[in-house]
C-alpha positions as CSV (number, residue, x, y, z in Angstrom):
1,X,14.8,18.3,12.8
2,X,12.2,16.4,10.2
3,X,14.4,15.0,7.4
4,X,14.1,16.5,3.6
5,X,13.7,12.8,2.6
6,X,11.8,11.8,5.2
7,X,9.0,14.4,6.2
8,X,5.8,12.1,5.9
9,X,4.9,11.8,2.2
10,X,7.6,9.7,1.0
11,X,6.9,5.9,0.2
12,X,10.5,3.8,0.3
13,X,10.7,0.4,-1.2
14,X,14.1,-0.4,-1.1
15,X,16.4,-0.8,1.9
16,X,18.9,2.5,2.0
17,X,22.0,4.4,3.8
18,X,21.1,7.8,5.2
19,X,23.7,10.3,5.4
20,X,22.4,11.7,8.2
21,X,24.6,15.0,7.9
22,X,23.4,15.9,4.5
23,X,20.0,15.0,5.0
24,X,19.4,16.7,8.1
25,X,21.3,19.5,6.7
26,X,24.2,19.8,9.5
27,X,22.6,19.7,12.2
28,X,23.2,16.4,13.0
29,X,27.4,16.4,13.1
30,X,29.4,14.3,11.2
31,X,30.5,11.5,13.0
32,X,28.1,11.6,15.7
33,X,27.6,8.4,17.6
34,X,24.1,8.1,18.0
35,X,20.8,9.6,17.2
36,X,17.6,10.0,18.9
37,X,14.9,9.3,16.4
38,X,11.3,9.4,15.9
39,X,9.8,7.6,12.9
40,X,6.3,6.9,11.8
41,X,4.6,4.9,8.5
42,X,2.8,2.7,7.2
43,X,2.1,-0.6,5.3
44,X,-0.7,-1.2,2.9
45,X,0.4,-4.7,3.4
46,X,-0.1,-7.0,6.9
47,X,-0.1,-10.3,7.2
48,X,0.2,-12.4,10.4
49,X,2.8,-15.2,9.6
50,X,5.5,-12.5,7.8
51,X,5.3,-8.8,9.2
52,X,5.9,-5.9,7.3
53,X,8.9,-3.7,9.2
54,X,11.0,-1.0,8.7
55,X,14.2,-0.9,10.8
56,X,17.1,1.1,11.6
57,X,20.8,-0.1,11.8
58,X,23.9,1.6,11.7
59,X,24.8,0.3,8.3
60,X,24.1,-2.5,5.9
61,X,25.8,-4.8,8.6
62,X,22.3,-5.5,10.4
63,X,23.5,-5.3,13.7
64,X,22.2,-3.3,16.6
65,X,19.1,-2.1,14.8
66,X,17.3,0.0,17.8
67,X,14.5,2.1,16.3
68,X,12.1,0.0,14.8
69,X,8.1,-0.8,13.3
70,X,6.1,-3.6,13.0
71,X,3.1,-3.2,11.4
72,X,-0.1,-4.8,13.0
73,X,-2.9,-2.7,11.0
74,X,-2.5,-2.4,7.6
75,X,-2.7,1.2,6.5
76,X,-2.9,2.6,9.6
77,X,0.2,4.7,10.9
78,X,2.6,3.3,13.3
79,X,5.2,4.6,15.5
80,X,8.6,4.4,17.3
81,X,11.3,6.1,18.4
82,X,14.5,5.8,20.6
83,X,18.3,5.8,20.5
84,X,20.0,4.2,17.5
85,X,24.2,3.9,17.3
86,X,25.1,5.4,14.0
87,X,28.0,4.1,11.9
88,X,31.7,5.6,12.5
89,X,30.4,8.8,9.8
90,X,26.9,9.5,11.8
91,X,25.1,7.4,9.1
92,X,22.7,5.2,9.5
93,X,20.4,2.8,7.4
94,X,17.2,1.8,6.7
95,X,15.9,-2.1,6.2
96,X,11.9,-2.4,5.6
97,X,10.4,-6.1,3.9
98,X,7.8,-3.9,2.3
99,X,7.0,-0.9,0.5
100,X,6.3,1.7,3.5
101,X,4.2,4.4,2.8
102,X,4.4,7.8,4.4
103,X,7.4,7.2,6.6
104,X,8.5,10.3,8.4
105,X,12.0,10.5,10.6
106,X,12.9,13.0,12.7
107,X,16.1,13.5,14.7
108,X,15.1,14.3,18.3
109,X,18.9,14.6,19.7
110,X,22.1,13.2,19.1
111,X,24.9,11.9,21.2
112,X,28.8,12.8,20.7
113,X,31.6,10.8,20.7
């Protein structure tokens, strides 16, 4: 499911909690564990000693981020995806060092508790 937020034009410049419920409009349960997630974007920005990211954590804590980007090519897009543990609601939350253009994130699957 592509997010409403999330769905490729949407620049983000500040570091934000996704309630993945409401933005994936119930299909991803309340309280789910963890989430499959493809996400792509893009940084007009790169520079070799700090590199623009965006990250995924499972809330403003900054532990066990999985799903992650590094950008290497400045406005070129990148891509990841994988598993990332969710908070105890099924949120999760996004950390970037730089304004990310275009970022897209889709929820592939989702895991239980």
């Amino acid at each position: 499911k592509l997010s409403n937020v999330w769905a490729g034009s949407a620049s983000i410049s500040s570091n934000t909690a996704v309630n993945t419920e409401a933005e994936y409009e119930g299909v991803v349960p309340k309280g789910v564990s963890s989430v499959y997630i493809n996400m792509t974007g893009e940084s007009a920005n790169v520079d070799s000693d700090n590199l623009k990211y965006v990250d995924i954590f499972p809330d403003s804590n900054l532990a066990c981020n999985g799903v992650g980007i590094y950008f290497a090519v400045a406005d070129s897009p990148a891509i990841s995806c994988g598993w990332q543990t969710c908070d105890a609601n099924g949120d999760i939350y996004i950390r970037r060092n730089d304004t990310i253009a275009d970022l897209q994130m889709s929820i592939l699957g989702v895991q239980l508790r």
